[in-house]
C-alpha positions as CSV (number, residue, x, y, z in Angstrom):
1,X,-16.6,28.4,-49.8
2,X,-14.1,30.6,-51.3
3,X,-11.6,31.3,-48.6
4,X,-10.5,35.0,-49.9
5,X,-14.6,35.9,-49.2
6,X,-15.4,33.5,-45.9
7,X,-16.2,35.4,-42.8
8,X,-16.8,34.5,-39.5
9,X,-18.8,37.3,-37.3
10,X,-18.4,36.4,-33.6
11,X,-19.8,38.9,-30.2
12,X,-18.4,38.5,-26.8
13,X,-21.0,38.5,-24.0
14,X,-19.4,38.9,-20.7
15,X,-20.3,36.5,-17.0
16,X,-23.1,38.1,-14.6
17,X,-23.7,37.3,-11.0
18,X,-26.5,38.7,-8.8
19,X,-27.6,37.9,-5.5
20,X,-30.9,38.5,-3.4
21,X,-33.2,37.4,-0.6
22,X,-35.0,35.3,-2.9
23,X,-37.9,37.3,-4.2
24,X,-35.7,40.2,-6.2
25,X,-32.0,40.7,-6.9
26,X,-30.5,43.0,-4.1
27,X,-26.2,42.5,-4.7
28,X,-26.2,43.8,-8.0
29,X,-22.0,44.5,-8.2
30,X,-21.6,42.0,-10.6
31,X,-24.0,43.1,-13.3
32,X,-21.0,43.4,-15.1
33,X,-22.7,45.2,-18.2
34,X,-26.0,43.1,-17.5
35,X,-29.5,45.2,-16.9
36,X,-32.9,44.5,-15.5
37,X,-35.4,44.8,-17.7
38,X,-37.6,47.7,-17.0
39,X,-40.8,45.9,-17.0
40,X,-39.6,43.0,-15.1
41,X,-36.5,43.3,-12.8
42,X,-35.9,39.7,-11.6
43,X,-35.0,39.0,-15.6
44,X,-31.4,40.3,-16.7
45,X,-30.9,41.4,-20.2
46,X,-27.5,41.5,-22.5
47,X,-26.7,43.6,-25.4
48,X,-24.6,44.6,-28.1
49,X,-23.8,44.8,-31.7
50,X,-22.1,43.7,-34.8
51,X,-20.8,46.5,-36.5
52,X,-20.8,46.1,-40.6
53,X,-20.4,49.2,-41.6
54,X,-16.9,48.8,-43.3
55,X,-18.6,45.9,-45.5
56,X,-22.0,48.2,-46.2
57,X,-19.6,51.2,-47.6
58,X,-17.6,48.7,-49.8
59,X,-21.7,47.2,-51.0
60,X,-21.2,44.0,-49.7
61,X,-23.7,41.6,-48.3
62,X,-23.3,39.3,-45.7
63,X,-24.4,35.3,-46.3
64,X,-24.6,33.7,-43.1
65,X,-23.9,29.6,-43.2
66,X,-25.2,28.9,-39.5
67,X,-24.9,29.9,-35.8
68,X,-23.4,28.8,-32.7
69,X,-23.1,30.1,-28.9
70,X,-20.0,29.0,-26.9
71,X,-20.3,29.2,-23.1
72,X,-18.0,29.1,-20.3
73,X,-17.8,26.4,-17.7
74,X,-21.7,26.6,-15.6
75,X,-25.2,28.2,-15.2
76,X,-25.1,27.9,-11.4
77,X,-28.4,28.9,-8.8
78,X,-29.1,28.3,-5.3
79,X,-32.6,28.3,-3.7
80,X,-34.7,28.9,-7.2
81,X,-35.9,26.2,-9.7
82,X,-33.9,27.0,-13.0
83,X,-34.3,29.9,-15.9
84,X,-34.9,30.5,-19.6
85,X,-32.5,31.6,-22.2
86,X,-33.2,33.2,-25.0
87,X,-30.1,34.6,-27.2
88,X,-31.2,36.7,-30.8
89,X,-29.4,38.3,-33.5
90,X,-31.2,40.5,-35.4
91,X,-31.0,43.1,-38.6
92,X,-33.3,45.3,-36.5
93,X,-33.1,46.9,-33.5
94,X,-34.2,44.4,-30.0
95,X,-36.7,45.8,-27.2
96,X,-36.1,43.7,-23.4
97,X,-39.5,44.4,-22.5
98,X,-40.8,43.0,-26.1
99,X,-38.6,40.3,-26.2
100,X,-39.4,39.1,-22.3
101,X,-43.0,39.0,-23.5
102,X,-42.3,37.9,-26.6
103,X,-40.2,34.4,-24.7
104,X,-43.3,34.4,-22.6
105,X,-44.9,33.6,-24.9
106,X,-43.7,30.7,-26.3
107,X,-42.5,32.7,-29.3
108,X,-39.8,35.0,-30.0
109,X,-38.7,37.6,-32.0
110,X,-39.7,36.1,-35.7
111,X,-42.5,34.3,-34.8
112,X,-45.7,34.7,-34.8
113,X,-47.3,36.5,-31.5
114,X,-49.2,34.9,-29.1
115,X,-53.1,36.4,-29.5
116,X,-52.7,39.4,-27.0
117,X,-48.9,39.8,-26.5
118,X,-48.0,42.6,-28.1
119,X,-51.7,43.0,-29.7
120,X,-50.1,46.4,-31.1
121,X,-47.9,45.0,-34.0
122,X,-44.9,46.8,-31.4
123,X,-41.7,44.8,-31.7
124,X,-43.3,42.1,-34.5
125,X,-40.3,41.0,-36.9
126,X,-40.6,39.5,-39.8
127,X,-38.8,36.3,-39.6
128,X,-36.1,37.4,-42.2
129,X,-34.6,39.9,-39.4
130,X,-33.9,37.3,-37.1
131,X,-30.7,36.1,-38.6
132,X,-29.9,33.7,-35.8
133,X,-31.5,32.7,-32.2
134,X,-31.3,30.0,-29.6
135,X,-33.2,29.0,-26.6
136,X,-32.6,27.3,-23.9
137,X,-34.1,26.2,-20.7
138,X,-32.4,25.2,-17.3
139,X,-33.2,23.6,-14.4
140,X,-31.2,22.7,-11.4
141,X,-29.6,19.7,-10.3
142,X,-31.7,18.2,-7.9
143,X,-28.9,15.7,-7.1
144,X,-26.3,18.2,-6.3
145,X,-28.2,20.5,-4.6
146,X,-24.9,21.7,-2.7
147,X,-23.5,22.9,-5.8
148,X,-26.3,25.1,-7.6
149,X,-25.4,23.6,-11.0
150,X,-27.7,24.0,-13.1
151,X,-28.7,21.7,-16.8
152,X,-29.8,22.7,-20.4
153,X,-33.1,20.5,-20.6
154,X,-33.5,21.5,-23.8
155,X,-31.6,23.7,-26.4
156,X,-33.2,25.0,-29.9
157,X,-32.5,27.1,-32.8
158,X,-34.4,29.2,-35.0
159,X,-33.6,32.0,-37.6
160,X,-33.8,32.6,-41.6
161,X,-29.9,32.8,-41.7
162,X,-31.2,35.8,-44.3
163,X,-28.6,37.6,-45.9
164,X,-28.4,40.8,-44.8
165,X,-26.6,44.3,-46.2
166,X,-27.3,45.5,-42.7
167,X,-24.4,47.9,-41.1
168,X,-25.5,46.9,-38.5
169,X,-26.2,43.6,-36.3
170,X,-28.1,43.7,-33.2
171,X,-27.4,41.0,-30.3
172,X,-29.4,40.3,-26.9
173,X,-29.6,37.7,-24.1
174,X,-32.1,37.4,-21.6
175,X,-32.3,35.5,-18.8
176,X,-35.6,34.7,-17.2
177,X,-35.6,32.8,-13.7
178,X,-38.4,30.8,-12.8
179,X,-40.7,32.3,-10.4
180,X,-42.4,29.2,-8.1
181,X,-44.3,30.8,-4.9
182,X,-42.8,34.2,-6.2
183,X,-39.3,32.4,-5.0
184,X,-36.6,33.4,-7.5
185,X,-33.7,31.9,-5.8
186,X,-30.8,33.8,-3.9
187,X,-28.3,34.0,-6.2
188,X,-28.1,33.0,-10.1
189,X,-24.7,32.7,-12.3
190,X,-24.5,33.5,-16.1
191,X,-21.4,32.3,-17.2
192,X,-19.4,34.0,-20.0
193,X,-20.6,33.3,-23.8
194,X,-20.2,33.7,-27.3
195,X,-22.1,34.3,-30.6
196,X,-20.4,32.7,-33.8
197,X,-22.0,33.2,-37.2
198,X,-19.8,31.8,-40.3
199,X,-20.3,32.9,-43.8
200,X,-19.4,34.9,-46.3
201,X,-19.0,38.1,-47.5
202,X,-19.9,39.1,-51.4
203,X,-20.9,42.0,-53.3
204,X,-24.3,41.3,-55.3
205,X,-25.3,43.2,-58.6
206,X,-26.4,46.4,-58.0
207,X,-29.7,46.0,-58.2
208,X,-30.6,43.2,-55.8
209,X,-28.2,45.1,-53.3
210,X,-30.3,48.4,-53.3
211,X,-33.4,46.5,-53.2
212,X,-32.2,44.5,-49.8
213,X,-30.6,47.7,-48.3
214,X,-33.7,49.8,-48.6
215,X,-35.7,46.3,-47.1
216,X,-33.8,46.9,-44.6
217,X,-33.7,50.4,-43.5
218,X,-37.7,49.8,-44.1
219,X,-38.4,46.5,-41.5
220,X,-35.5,48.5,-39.7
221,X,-37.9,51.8,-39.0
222,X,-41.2,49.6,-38.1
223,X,-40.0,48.0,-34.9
């Protein structure tokens, strides 16, 4: 890569801690810019943005080269079974009640819907949106039950890694606990994270540029 055009974009996602009597989340202090989502308040819901706008008025396009989330130190949970993560960046504005049913199931923003989930075509991206994603399901430690630590079981990626003229990138995490007996557990722990996408930044010939930006601004306006 040339290093006078290499870019690395990177989002900050700060720690969350909840607490509860094991069926909903009660102690909600330590939100700390977390949400519920509407729909379903036992999942919490992270999110942000990238903001490009310098690059878009200078007509440059961004060429992502990969993704990777740092996390600090532990996913920790007492009393409850474990939790899905789902982390997106995305060209196009994110929905936490589409993307919860979306993770349900089995899919994700980019893929295709399962038949009924969002039978309306709401919140369907086209898989060039979705720059960059990861998901990632815990459970707890059975054999340190004392310490609530809970262990990725599995971690994948998905994403076009799409270049984008964008001004804007959109970022969410959701958290989904496992419901077993309609037992969430009594507290859960999200530790602090980051999003890293390295690339770089170019202009392209006019053409192709006004082509991608009005793609954009079109996919953009349909979810």
């Amino acid at each position: 890569m040339d290093a006078d055009r290499d870019r690395t974009l990177r989002i900050e996602i700060p720690p969350c801690a909840v607490s509860g009597d094991g069926n909903t989340w009660l102690n909600l202090l330590g939100l700390n810019g977390w949400q519920q989502v509407p729909s379903a308040p036992d999942a919490l819901y992270w999110s942000g943005s990238i903001d490009l706008s310098g690059y878009a008025r200078d007509y440059k396009t961004f060429y992502p080269a990969g993704g990777v989330i740092q996390e600090g130190p532990q996913w920790s949970a007492f009393d409850g079974s474990g939790q899905t993560v789902f982390t997106v960046v995305s060209s196009v504005p994110l929905n936490p009640d589409n993307l919860l049913l979306q993770v349900g199931g089995n899919g994700g923003p980019g893929f295709i819907d399962f038949s009924g989930v969002l039978s309306t075509g709401q919140g369907q991206q086209d898989w060039t949106t979705v720059l960059f994603a990861e998901s990632q399901v815990n459970l707890i430690n059975t054999n340190l039950p004392a310490l609530g630590i809970c262990q990725p079981i599995t971690v994948k990626q998905s994403g076009s890694l799409s270049p984008t003229a964008s001004q804007v990138l959109y970022v969410m995490k959701l958290v989904i606990p496992f419901t077993i007996g309609n037992v969430i557990g009594t507290t859960l722990a999200i530790p602090a994270s980051r999003v890293i996408l390295p690339g770089t930044m170019d202009q392209e010939p006019e053409l192709e540029y006004m082509m991608r930006l009005s793609r954009s601004v079109e996919l953009a306006n349909q979810v």
